[in-house]
C-alpha positions in Angstrom: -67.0 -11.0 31.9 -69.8 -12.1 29.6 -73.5 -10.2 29.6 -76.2 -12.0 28.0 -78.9 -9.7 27.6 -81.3 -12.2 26.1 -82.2 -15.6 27.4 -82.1 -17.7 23.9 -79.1 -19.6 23.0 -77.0 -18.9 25.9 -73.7 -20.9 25.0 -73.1 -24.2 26.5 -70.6 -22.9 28.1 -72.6 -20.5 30.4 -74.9 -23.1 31.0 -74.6 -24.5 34.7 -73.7 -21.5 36.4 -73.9 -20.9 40.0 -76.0 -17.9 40.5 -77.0 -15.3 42.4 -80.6 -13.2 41.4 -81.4 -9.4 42.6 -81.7 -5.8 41.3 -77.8 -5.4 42.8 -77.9 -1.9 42.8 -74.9 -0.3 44.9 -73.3 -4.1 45.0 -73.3 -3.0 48.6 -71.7 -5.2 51.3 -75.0 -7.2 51.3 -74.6 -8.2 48.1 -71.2 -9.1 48.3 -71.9 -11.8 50.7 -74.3 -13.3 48.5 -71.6 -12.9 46.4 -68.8 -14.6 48.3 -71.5 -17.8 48.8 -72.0 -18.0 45.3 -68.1 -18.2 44.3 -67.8 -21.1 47.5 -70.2 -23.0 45.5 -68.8 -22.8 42.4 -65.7 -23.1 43.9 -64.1 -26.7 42.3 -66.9 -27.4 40.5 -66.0 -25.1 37.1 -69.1 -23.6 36.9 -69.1 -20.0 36.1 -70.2 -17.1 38.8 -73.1 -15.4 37.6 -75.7 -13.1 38.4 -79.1 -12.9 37.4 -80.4 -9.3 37.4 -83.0 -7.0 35.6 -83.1 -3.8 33.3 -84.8 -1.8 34.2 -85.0 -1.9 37.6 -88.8 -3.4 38.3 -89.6 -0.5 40.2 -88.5 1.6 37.8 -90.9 -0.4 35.3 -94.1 0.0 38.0 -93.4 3.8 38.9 -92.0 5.2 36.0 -92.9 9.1 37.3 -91.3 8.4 40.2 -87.9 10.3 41.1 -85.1 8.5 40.0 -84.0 6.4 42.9 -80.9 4.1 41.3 -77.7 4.1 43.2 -76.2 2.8 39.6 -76.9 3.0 36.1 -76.4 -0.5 34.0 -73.0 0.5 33.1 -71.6 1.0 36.5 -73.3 -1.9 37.8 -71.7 -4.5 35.1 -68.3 -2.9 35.7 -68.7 -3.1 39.8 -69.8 -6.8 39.2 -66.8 -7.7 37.3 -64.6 -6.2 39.9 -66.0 -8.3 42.4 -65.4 -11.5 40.3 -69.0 -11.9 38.4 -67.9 -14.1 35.1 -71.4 -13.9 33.6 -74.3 -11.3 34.0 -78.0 -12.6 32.5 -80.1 -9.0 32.6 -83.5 -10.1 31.7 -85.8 -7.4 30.2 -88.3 -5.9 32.7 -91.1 -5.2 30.5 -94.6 -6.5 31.0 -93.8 -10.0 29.7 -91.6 -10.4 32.5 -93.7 -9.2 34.8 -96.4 -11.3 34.4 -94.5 -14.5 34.7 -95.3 -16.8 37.7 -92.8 -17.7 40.1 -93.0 -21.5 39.2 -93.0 -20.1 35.5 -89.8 -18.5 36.2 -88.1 -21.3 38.2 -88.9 -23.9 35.3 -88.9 -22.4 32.3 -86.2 -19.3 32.6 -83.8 -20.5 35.1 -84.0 -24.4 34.5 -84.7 -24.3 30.8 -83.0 -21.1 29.0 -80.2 -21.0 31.7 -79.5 -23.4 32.5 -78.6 -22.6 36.3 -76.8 -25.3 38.4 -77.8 -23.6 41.7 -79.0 -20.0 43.1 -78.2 -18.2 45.7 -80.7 -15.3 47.0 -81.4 -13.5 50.4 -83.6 -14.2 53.0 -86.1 -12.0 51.6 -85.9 -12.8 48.0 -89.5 -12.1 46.3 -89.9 -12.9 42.8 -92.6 -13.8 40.1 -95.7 -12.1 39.1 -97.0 -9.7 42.5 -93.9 -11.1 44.0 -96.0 -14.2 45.0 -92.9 -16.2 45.9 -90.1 -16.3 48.5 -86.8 -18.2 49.1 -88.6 -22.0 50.5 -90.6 -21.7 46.8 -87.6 -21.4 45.0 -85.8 -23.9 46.9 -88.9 -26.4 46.4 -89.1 -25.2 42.2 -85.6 -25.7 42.0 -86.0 -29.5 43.8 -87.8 -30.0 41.1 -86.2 -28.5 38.3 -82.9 -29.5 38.4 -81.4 -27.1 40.3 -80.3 -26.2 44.0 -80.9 -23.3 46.0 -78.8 -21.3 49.0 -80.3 -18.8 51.3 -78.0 -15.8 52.3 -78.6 -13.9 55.7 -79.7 -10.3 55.8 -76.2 -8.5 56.3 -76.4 -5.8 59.1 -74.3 -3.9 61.9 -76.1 -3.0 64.8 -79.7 -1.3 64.6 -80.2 -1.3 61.0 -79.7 -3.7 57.9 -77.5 -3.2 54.5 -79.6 -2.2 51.9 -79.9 0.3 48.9 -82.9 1.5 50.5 -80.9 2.3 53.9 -78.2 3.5 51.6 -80.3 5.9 49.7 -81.4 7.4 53.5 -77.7 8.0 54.5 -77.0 10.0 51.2 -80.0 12.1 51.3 -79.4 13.0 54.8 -75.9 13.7 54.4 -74.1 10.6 56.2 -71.2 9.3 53.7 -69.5 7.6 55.9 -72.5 5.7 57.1 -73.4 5.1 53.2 -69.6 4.0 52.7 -69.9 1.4 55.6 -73.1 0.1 54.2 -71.7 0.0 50.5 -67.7 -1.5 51.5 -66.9 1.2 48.8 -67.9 5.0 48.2 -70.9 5.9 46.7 -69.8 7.4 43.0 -71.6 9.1 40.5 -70.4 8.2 37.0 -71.1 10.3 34.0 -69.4 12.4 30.9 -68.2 16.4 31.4 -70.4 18.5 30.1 -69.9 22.3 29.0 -70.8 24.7 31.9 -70.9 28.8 31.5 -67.3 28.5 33.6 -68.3 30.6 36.2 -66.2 28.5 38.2 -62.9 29.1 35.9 -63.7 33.0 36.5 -63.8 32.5 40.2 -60.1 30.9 40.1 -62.0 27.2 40.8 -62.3 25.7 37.1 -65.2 22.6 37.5 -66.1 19.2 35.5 -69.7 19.5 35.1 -71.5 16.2 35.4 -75.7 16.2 34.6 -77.7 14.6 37.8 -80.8 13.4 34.9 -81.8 10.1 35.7 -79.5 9.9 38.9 -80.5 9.5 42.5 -79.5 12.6 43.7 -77.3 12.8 47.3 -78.2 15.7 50.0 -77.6 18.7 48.4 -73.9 20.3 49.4 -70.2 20.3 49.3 -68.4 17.2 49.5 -64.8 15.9 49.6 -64.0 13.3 46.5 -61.8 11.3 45.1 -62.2 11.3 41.2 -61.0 9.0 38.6 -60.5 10.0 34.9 -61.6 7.2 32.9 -61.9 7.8 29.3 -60.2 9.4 26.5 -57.8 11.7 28.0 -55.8 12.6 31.5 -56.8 9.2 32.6 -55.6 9.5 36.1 -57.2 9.7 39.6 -56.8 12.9 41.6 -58.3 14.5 44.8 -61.0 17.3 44.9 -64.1 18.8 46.0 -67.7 18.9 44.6 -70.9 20.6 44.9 -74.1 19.2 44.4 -77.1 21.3 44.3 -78.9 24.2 42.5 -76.3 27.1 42.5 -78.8 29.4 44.7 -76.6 32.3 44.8 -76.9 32.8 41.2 -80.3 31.9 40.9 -82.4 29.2 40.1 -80.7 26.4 38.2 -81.5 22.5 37.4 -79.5 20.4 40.1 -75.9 19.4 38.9 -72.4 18.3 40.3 -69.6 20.7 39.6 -66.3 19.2 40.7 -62.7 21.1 41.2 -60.0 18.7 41.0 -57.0 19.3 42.6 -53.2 19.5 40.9 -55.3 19.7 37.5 -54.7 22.1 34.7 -56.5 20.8 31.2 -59.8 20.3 29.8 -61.8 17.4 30.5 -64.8 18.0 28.4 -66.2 14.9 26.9 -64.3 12.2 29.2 -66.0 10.0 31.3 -65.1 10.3 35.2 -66.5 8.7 38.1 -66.8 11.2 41.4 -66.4 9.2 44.8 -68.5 10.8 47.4 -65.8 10.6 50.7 -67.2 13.1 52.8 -69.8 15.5 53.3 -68.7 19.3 54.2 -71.4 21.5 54.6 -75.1 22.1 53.2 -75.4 24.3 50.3 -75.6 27.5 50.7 -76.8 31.2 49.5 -74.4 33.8 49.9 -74.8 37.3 49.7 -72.1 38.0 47.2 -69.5 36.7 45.3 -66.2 37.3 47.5 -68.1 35.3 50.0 -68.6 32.3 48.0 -64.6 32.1 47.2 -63.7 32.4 51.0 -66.5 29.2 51.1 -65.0 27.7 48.5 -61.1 28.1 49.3 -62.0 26.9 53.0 -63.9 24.0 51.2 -60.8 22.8 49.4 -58.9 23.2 52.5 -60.9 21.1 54.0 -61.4 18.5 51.8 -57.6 18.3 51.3 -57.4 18.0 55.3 -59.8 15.3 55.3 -58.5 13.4 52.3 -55.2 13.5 53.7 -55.9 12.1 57.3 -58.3 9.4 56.0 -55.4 8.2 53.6 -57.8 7.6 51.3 -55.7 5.9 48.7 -57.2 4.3 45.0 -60.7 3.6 45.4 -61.2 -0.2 43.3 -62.9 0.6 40.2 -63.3 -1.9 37.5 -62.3 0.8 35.1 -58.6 1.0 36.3 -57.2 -1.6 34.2 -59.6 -1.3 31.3 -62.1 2.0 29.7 -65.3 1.4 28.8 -67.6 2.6 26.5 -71.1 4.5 27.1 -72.6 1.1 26.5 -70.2 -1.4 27.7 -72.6 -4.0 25.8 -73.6 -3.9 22.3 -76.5 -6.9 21.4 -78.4 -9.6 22.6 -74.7 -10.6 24.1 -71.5 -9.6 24.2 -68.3 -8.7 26.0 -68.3 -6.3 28.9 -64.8 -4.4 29.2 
């Protein structure tokens, strides 16, 4: 995959791409179906798949106090999209530039002009340009225009309520994974590198991988069975486990983290990269009165989580990062190489 973090001088190769335009954060099954219409139109023609996306996230760039809300950081977003079969990423700078843009601004000079865009696929209720002042039937009527053509997905849903990183965000926080797995066609994973702890957990007899929750949205507080893979440097490998998300009440007050205890492991994982797949959620977190009573919790916990692992036959979760490890910044420059 290429990502073209600048509009200037994309190669003439690039040029002509079929592609689609959103945040794609979670690539949930909604997006994927956007997805799948903009490989059937690129399908015979030799144009490249793309995706037109923005970083940061606009909301991000309107309510910058606000809690950090992303399903994915940039990273894991450029190695989901290649997994799926994205050839070309184009993340334009959010800034205030950007924002102020007009949507007939945008169609003509940014897509027609610096991309070069053969034809775009959105959703029904695409918005885009300065105060969002235009929708799908604009773009189709710019892009008339402009050179290029224009496809209009439908809203992806299953029964009372719609995919959508919004809806997805509601299942984690209130604890539903497996409705937040249906929505996504993948588990929701939180990516990061192990950090050093005070390895309370190794005195307990359950050594953890610490990962920081800064800048993540943060699922409902609790324990939770996962798969985890082992991406970089060393014991790259994917094993079962369980995690706890939350504060650590019983000994005290503490900033919000994951701790994860992988199963079958014995080694040290500080400094690799690993990416924890939320499969189930066990129980709320809790405050217990003492110590012995938070190893009973914790050996039923991993009993559990084995149980459930083992009768959902949860086997390798698809991750981009099998086949390939990737850096902290999978781009360097204006553009580059993703791995």
């Amino acid at each position: 995959m290429r990502v073209f973090r600048t509009t200037v001088g994309i190669p003439a190769e690039f040029k002509g791409a079929v592609v689609a335009i959103g945040n794609f954060d979670g690539v949930h099954l909604g997006h994927l179906s956007i997805l799948d219409r903009v490989a059937a139109e690129a399908k015979g023609t030799g144009a490249p798949v793309g995706v037109v996306t923005f970083e940061p996230h606009p909301r991000q760039f309107f309510q910058p106090e606000a809690p950090p809300f992303r399903l994915m950081t940039r990273e894991s977003r450029i190695r989901r999209l290649e997994s799926v079969g994205v050839q070309v990423v184009f993340e334009l700078s959010f800034d205030g530039n950007l924002s102020s843009v007009t949507a007939r601004e945008f169609a003509r000079r940014i897509l027609s002009g610096e991309l070069g865009v053969s034809h775009v696929v959105v959703g029904e209720d695409f918005r885009f340009g300065k105060n969002r002042g235009g929708n799908a039937a604009d773009l189709a009527r710019f892009g008339d225009e402009d050179g290029f053509s224009v496809s209009v997905s439908p809203l992806v849903a299953d029964g009372a309520f719609e995919f959508s990183s919004t809806a997805i965000r509601k299942a984690l926080s209130n604890g539903q994974v497996e409705q937040a797995t249906q929505m996504l066609g993948h588990h929701h994973r939180i990516e990061g590198r192990v950090e050093g702890g005070n390895r309370r957990g190794r005195d307990l007899g359950f050594p953890t991988a610490n990962l920081s929750l800064v800048g993540n949205f943060v699922p409902a507080h609790g324990v939770y069975a996962v798969r985890v893979d082992v991406i970089g440097n060393t014991n790259v490998k994917t094993y079962d486990g369980v995690a706890s998300i939350g504060v650590r009440p019983t000994f005290g007050q503490n900033p919000a983290n994951l701790e994860v205890h992988l199963f079958e492991f014995d080694g040290n994982l500080y400094g690799n990269l690993i990416s924890v797949a939320l499969v189930s959620f066990l129980r709320p977190e809790l405050r217990f009165d003492n110590v012995d009573a938070l190893v009973q919790a914790m050996r039923t916990d991993c009993n559990r989580s084995r149980d459930i692992l083992r009768s959902k036959n949860v086997g390798p979760i698809q991750h981009s990062s099998d086949s390939k490890p990737f850096n902290s910044d999978p781009v360097s420059g204006e553009s580059g190489s993703a791995p």
